[in-house]
C-alpha positions in Angstrom: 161.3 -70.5 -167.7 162.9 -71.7 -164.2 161.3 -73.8 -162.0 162.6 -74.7 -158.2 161.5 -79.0 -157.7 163.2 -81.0 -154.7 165.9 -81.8 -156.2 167.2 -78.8 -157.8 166.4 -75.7 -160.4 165.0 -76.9 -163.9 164.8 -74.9 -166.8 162.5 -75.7 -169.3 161.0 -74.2 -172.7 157.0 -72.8 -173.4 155.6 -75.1 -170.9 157.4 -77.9 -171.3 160.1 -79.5 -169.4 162.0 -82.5 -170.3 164.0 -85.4 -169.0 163.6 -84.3 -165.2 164.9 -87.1 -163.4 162.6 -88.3 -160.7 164.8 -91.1 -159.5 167.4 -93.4 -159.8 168.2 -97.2 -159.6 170.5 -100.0 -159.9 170.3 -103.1 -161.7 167.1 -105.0 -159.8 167.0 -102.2 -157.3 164.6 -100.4 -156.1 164.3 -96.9 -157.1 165.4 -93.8 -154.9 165.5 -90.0 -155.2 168.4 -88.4 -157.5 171.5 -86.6 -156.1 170.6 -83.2 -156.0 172.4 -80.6 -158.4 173.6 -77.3 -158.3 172.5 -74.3 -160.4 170.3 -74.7 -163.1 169.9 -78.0 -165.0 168.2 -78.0 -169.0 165.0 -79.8 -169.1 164.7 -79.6 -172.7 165.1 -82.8 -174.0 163.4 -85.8 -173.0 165.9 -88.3 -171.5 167.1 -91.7 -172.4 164.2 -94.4 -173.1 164.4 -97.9 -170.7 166.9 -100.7 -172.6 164.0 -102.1 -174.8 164.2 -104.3 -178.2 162.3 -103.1 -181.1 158.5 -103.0 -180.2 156.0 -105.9 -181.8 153.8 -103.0 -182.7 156.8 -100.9 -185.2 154.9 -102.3 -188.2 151.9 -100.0 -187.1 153.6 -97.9 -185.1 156.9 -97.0 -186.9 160.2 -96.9 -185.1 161.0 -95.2 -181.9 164.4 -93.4 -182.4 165.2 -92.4 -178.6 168.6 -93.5 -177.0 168.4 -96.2 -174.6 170.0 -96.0 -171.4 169.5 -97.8 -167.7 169.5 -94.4 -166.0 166.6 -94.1 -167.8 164.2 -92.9 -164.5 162.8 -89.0 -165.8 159.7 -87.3 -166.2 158.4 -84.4 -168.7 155.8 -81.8 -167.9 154.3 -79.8 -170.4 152.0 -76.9 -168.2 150.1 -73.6 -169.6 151.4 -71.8 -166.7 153.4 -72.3 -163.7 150.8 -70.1 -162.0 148.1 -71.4 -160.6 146.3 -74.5 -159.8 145.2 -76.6 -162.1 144.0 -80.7 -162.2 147.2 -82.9 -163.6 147.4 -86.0 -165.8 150.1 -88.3 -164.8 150.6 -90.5 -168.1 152.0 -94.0 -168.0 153.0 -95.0 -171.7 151.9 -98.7 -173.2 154.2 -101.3 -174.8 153.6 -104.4 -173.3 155.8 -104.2 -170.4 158.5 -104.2 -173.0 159.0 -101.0 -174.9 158.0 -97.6 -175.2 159.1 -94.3 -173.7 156.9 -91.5 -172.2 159.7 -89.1 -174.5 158.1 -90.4 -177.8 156.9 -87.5 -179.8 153.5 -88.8 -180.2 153.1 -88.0 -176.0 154.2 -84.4 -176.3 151.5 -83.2 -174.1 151.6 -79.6 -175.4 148.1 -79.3 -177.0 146.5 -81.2 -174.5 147.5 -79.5 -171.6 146.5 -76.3 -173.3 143.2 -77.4 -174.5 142.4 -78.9 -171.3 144.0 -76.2 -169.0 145.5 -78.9 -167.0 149.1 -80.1 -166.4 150.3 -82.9 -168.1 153.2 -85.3 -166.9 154.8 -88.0 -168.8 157.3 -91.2 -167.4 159.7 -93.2 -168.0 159.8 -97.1 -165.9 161.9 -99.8 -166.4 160.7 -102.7 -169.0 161.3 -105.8 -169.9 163.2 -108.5 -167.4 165.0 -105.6 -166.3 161.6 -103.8 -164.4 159.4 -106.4 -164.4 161.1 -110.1 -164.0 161.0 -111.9 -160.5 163.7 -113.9 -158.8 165.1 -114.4 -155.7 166.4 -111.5 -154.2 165.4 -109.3 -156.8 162.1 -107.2 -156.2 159.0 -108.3 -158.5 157.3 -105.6 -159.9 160.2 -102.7 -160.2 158.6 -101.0 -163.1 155.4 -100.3 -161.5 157.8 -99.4 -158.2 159.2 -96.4 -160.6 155.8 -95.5 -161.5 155.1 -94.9 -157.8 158.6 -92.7 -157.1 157.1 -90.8 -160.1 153.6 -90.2 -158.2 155.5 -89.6 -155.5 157.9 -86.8 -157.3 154.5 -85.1 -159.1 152.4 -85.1 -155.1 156.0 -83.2 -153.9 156.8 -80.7 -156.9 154.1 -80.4 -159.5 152.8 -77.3 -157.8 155.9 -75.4 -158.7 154.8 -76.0 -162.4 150.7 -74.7 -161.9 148.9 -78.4 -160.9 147.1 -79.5 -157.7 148.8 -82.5 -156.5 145.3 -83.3 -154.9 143.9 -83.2 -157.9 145.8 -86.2 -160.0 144.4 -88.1 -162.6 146.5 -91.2 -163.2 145.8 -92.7 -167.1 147.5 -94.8 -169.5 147.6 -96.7 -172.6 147.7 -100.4 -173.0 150.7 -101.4 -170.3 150.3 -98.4 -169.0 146.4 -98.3 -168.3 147.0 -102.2 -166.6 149.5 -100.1 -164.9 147.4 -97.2 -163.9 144.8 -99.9 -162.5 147.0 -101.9 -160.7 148.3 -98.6 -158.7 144.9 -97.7 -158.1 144.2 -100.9 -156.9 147.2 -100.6 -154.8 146.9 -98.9 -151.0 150.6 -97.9 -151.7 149.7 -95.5 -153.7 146.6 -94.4 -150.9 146.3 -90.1 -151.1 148.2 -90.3 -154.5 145.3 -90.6 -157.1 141.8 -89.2 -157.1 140.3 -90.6 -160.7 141.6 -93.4 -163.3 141.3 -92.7 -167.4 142.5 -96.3 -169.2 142.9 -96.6 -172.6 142.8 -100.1 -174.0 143.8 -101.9 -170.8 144.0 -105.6 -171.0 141.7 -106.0 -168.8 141.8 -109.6 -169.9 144.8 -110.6 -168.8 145.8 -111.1 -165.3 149.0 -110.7 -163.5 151.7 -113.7 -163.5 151.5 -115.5 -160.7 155.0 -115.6 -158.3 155.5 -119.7 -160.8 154.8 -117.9 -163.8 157.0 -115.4 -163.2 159.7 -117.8 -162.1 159.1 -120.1 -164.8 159.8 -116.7 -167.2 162.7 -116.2 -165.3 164.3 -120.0 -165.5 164.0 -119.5 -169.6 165.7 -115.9 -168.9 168.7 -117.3 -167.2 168.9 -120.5 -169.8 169.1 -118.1 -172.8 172.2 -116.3 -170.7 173.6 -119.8 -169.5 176.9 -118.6 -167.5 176.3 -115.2 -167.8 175.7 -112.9 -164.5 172.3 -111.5 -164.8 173.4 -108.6 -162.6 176.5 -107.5 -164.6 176.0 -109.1 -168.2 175.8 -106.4 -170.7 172.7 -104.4 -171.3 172.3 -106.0 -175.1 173.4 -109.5 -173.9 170.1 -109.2 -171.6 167.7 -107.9 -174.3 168.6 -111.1 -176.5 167.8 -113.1 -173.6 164.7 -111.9 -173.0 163.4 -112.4 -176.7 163.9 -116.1 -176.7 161.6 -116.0 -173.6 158.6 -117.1 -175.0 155.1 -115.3 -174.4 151.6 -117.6 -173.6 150.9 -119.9 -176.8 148.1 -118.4 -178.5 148.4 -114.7 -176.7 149.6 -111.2 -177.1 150.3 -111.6 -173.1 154.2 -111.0 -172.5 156.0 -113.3 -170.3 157.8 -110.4 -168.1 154.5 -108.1 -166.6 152.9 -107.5 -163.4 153.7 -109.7 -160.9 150.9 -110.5 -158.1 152.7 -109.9 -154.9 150.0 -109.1 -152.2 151.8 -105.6 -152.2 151.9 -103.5 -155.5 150.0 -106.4 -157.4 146.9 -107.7 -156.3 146.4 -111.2 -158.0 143.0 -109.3 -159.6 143.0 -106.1 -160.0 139.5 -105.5 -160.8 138.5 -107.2 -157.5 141.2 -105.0 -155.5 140.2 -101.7 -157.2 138.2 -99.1 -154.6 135.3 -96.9 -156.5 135.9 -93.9 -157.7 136.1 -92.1 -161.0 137.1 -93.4 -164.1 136.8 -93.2 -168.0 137.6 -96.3 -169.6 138.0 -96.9 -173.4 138.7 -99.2 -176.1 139.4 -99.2 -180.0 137.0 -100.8 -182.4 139.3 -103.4 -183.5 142.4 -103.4 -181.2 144.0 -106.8 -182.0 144.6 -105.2 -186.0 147.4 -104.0 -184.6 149.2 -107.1 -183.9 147.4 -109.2 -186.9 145.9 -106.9 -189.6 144.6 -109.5 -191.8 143.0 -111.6 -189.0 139.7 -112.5 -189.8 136.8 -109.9 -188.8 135.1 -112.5 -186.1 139.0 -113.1 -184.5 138.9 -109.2 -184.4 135.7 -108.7 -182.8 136.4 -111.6 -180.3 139.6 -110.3 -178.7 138.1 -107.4 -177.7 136.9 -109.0 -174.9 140.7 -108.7 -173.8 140.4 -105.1 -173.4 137.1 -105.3 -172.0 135.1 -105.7 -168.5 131.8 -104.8 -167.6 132.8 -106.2 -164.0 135.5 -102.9 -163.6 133.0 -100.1 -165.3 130.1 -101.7 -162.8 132.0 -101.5 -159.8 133.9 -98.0 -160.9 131.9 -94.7 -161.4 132.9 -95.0 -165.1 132.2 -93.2 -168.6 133.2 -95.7 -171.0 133.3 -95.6 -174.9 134.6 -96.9 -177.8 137.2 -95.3 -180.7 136.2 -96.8 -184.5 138.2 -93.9 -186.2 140.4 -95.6 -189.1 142.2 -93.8 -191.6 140.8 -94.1 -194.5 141.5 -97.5 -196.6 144.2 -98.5 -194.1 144.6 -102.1 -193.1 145.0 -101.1 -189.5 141.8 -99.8 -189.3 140.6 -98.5 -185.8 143.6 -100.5 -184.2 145.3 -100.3 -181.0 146.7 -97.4 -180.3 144.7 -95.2 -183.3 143.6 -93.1 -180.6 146.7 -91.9 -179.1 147.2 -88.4 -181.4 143.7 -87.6 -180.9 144.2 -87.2 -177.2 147.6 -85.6 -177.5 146.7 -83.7 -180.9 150.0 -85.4 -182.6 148.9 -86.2 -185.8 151.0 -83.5 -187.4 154.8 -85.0 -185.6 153.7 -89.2 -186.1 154.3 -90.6 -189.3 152.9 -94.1 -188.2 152.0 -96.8 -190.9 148.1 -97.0 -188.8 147.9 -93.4 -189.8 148.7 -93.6 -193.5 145.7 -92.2 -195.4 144.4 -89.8 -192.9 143.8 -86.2 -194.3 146.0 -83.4 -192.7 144.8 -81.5 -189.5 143.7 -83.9 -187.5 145.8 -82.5 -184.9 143.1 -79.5 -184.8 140.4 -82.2 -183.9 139.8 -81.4 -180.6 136.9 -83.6 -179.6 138.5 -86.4 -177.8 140.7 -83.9 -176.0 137.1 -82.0 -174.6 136.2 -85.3 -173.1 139.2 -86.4 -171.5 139.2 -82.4 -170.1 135.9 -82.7 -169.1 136.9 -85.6 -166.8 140.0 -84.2 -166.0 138.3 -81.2 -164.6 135.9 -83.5 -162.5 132.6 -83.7 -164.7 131.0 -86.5 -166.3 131.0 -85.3 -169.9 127.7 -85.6 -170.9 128.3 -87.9 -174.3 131.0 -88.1 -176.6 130.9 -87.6 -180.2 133.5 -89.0 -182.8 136.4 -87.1 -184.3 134.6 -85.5 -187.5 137.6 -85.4 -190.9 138.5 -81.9 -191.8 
């Protein structure tokens, strides 16, 4: 299966296609378009994951065993046809900022975009200090600024591959739902985006200001003391950046969105323009981070992920996921919901999953809501995943 994009042929497998690159950046550049190729390039692997250390989720998550690489800017699409014209989802992975890849098995969008008759597009941004750390003459905000070259490469080729551009939903987890807000919330991305659909945004947490950010940045450069941050190796940089601390008392990360009166407005909720949107939270979302926190510290930091203020001032559907496998200290933690929307049960062996029965993967209940939206209807209720 051959498909023709901007840049040059790609060949890809059943639907999917893999590790496209959409653009390409220096160190604390901005991101531009790739060199064009000649003949047909192999999309069937997903490319290299963003330099990232292990994530502070891999106790719930398990491990993610991608290379790393700084040319790390590429896409996948996963389509049930190339003909045709169908509604896309452009999905921005979570990680706080700091880890993650839209390659990760548990994102193979396969199922969904079948089940959903829709096409189904998954990134790659930069992370860490290295897309989202702010100093002088370097650009604040260059992970979201990849995000933007990837809406951009979907609005000019995802017709080739059977989707609408016109018809883009832009969703995320976690990060990537703050992500997906702050775009929407952004009039860069204007003609780009025609619905929202965040999963567990932190809708609590607001973007460093331009001293917080240089503040994160002072303890960056003091853990690298001599050291070039432009040329010092990759790994050198990554050890930097753990020994920048986070907020006391917070799961906020010290390297995030920036407010920059540009692509960061200092409150996104405030900035964002109405329209569509399906908004969703877990049951008990900080068990990922602390599983044997104390039921009332559980049920409190929810408000994090919450806001009446965004669902009231959006044309939102909003529910909540309580799903746990069975007897599993996790319970219906962050992130639990993930392989019911991408019907991945059956390729994540994640320690929040342990004690599930097989065949969830068939579950296809949240997948008819998301589709439901996806297609441009308000599904009508939403009823919970029901165990084989």
């Amino acid at each position: 299966m051959i498909v023709e994009t901007t840049t040059g042929r790609v060949r890809g497998d059943r639907g999917a296609f893999k590790g496209i690159p959409y653009a390409t950046a220096k160190r604390f550049e901005a991101p531009t378009l790739p060199k064009p190729w000649s003949g047909v390039k192999d999309a069937l692997e997903p490319g290299p994951a963003a330099p990232q250390p292990p994530s502070r989720l891999e106790h719930a998550l398990g491990p993610m065993p991608l290379p790393q690489s700084e040319d790390c800017l590429s896409l996948n699409v996963f389509t049930p046809s190339t003909a045709g014209s169908r509604p896309v989802l452009v999905w921005i992975h979570g990680g706080g900022f700091s880890s993650g890849s839209g390659g990760q098995v548990w994102y193979t969008g396969t199922r969904l975009a079948r089940e959903a008759d829709v096409v189904v597009v998954t990134l790659n941004y930069r992370l860490g200090a290295l897309g989202f750390l702010s100093a002088d003459g370097i650009p604040p905000n260059l992970g979201l600024a990849d995000q933007l070259a990837a809406l951009e490469w979907v609005r000019d080729n995802i017709a080739a591959f059977g989707g609408n551009p016109a018809d883009l939903t832009l969703g995320g987890q976690s990060a990537g739902a703050q992500s997906a807000l702050a775009l929407w919330s952004s009039p860069r991305a204007n003609g780009l985006i025609k619905r929202i659909a965040l999963q567990s945004a932190p809708l609590g947490m607001r973007p460093s200001t331009r001293d917080e950010a240089a503040a994160a940045t002072e303890k960056l450069l003091e853990a690298l003391g001599s050291s070039d941050i432009r040329t010092v190796p990759v790994e050198r940089l990554l050890a930097a950046q753990l020994a920048v601390p986070g907020k006391p008392g917070s799961i906020e990360p010290p390297f995030q969105l920036v407010a920059d009166a540009d692509l960061v407005a200092a409150d996104l909720i405030e900035a964002a323009p109405p329209g569509p949107a399906l908004i969703s939270w877990t049951r008990e979302e900080l068990r990922a981070f602390v599983p044997d926190a104390p039921q009332e510290t559980i049920e409190a930091a929810n408000s994090f992920f919450t806001s009446d203020r965004l669902a009231k001032k959006l044309d939102a559907v909003t529910y909540r996921f309580d799903w746990q496998a069975p007897g599993n200290r996790f319970g219906a933690c962050h992130c639990v919901d993930i392989p019911f929307l991408f019907g991945t049960h059956d390729v994540w062996a994640a320690p929040m999953l342990e004690g599930a029965p097989k065949g969830l993967e068939a579950d296809t209940r949240l997948r008819e809501v998301w589709a439901a939206f996806l297609h441009g209807t308000r599904p009508a209720h939403i009823r919970p995943p029901k165990l084989p």
